[in-house]
N, CA, C and O atoms as a DFTB+ gen file, in Angstrom:
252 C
 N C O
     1  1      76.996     154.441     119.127
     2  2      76.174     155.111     120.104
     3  2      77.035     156.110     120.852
     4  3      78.214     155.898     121.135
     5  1      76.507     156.984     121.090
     6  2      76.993     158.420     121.734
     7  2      76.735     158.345     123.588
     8  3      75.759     158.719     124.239
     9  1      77.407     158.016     123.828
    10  2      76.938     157.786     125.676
    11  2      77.615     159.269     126.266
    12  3      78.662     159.814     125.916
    13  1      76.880     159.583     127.013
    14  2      77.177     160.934     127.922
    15  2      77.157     160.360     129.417
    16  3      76.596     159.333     129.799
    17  1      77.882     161.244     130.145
    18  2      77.547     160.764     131.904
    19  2      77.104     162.083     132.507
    20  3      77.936     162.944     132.221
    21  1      76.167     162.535     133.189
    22  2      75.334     163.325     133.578
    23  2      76.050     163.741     135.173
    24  3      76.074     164.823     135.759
    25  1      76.580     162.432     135.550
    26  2      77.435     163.194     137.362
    27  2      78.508     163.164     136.504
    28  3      78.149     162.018     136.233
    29  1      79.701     163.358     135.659
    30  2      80.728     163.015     135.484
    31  2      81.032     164.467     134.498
    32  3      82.180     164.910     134.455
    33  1      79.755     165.239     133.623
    34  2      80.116     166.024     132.578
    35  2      80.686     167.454     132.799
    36  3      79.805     168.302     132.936
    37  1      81.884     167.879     132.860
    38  2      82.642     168.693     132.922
    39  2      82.040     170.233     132.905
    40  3      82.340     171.216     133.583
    41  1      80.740     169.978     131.496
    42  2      79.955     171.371     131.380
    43  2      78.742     171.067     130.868
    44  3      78.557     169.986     130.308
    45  1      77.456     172.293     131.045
    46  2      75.823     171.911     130.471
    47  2      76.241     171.805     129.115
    48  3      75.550     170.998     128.491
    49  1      77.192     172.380     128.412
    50  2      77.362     172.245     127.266
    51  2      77.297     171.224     126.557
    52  3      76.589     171.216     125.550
    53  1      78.110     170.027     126.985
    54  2      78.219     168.613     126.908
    55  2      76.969     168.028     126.690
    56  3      76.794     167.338     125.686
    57  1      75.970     168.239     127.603
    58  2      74.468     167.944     127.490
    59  2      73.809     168.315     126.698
    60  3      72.758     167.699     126.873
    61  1      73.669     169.104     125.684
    62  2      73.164     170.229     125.127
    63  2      72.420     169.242     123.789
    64  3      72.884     168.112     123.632
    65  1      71.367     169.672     122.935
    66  2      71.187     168.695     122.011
    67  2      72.154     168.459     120.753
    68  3      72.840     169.208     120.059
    69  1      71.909     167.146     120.773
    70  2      72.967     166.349     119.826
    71  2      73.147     167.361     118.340
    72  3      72.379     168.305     118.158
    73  1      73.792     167.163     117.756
    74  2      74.168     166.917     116.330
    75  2      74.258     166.074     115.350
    76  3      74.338     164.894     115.691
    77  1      74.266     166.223     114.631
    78  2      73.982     164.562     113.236
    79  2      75.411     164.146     113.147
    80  3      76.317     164.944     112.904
    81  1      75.560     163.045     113.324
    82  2      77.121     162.999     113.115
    83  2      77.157     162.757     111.122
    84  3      78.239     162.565     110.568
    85  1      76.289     162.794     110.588
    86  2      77.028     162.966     109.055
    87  2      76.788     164.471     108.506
    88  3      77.745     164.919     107.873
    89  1      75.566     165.403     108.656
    90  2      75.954     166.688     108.359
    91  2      75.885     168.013     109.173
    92  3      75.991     169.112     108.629
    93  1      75.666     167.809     110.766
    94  2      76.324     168.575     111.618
    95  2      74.976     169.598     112.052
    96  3      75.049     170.609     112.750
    97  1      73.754     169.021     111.427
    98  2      72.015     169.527     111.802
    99  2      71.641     169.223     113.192
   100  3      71.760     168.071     113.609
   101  1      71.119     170.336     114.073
   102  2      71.256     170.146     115.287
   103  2      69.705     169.605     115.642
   104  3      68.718     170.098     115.097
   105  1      69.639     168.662     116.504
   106  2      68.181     167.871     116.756
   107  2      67.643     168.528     117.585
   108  3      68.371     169.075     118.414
   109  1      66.667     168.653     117.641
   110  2      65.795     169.217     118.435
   111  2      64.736     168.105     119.860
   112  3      64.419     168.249     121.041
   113  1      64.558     167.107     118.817
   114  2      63.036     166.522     119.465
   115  2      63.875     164.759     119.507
   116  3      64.353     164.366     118.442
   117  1      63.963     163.990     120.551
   118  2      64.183     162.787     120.053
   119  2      63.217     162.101     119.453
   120  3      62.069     162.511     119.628
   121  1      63.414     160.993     118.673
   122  2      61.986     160.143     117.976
   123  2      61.921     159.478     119.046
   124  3      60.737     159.221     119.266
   125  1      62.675     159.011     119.928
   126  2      61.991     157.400     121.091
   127  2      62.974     157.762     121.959
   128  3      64.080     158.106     121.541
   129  1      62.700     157.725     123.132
   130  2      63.587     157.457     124.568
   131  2      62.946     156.406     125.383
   132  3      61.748     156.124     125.402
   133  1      64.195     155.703     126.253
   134  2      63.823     154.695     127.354
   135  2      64.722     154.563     128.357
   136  3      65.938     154.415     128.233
   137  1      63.955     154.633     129.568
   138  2      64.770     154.890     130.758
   139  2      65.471     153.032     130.778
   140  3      64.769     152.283     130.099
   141  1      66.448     152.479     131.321
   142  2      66.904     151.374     131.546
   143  2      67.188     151.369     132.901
   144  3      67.538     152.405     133.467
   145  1      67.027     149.863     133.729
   146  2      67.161     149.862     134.960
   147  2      68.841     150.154     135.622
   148  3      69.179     150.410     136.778
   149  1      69.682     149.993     134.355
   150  2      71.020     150.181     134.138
   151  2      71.317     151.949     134.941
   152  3      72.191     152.101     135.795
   153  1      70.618     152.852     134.563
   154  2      70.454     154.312     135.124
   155  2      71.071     154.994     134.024
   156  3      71.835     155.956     134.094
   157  1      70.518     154.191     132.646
   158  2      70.444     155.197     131.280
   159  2      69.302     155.505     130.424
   160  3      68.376     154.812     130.003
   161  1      69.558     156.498     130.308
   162  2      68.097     157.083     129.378
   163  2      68.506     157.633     127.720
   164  3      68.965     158.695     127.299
   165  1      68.071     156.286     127.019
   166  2      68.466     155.465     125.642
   167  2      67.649     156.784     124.653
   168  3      66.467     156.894     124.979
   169  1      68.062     157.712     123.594
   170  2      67.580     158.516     123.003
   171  2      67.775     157.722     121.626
   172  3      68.981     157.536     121.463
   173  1      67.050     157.212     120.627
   174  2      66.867     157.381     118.816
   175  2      66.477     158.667     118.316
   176  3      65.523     159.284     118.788
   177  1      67.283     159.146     117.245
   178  2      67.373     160.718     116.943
   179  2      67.290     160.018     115.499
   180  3      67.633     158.871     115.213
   181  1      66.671     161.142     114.548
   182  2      66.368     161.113     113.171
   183  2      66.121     162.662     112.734
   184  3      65.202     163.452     112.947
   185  1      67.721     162.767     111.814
   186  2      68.133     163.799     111.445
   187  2      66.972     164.436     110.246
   188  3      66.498     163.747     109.342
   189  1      66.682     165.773     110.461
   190  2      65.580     166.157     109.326
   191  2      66.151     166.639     108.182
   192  3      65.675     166.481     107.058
   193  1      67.005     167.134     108.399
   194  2      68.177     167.419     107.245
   195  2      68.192     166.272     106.224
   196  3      67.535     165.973     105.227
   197  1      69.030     165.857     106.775
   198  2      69.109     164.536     105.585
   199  2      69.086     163.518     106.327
   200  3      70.186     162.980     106.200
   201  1      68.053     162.586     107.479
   202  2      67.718     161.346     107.463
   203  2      68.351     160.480     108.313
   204  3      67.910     159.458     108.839
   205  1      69.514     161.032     108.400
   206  2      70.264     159.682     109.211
   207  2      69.938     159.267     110.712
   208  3      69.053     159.817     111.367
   209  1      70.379     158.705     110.974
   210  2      68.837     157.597     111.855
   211  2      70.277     157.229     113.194
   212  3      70.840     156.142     113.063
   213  1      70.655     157.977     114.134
   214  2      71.272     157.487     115.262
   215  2      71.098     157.414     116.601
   216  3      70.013     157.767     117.064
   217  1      72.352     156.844     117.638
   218  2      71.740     157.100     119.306
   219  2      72.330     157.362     120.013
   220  3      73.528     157.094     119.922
   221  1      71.826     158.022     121.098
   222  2      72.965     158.388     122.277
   223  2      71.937     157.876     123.194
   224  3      70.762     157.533     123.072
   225  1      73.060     157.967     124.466
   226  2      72.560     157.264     125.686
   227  2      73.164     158.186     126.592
   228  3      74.189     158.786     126.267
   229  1      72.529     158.378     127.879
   230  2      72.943     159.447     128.804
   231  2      72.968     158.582     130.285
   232  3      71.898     158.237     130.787
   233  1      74.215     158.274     130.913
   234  2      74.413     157.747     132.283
   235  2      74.089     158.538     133.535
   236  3      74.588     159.594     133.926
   237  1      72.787     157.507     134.275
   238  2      72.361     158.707     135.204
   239  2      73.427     159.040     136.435
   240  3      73.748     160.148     136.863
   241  1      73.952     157.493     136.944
   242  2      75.161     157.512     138.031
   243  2      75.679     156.559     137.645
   244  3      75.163     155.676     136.959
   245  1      76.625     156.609     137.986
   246  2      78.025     155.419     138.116
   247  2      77.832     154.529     139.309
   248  3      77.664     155.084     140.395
   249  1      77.833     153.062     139.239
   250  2      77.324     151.940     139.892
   251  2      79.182     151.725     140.272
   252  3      79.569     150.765     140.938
């Protein structure tokens, strides 16, 4: 899983939409997100390119 921190990220760049980590196809749309009471918002991404099925997670603040 790909975790980002949202008060912590250096540049918008960092934020920017993911990439496939096996052939480098840039995502557009997530398939499923969920906010957690944790203060992360859980993204499943499914590469159209070729398929591969991963996740990132984005930290809203630091506890």
């Amino acid at each position: 899983m790909i975790v980002q921190s949202v008060c912590f990220a250096p540049s918008a760049e960092e934020l920017s939409r993911p990439k496939c980590p096996r052939c480098g196809g840039i995502l557009l749309v997530a398939e499923n997100s969920r906010f957690s009471a944790e203060g992360r918002i859980d993204h499943a991404w499914a590469c159209d390119d070729c398929g591969n099925e991963f996740a990132t997670s984005v930290r809203l603040w630091v506890r």
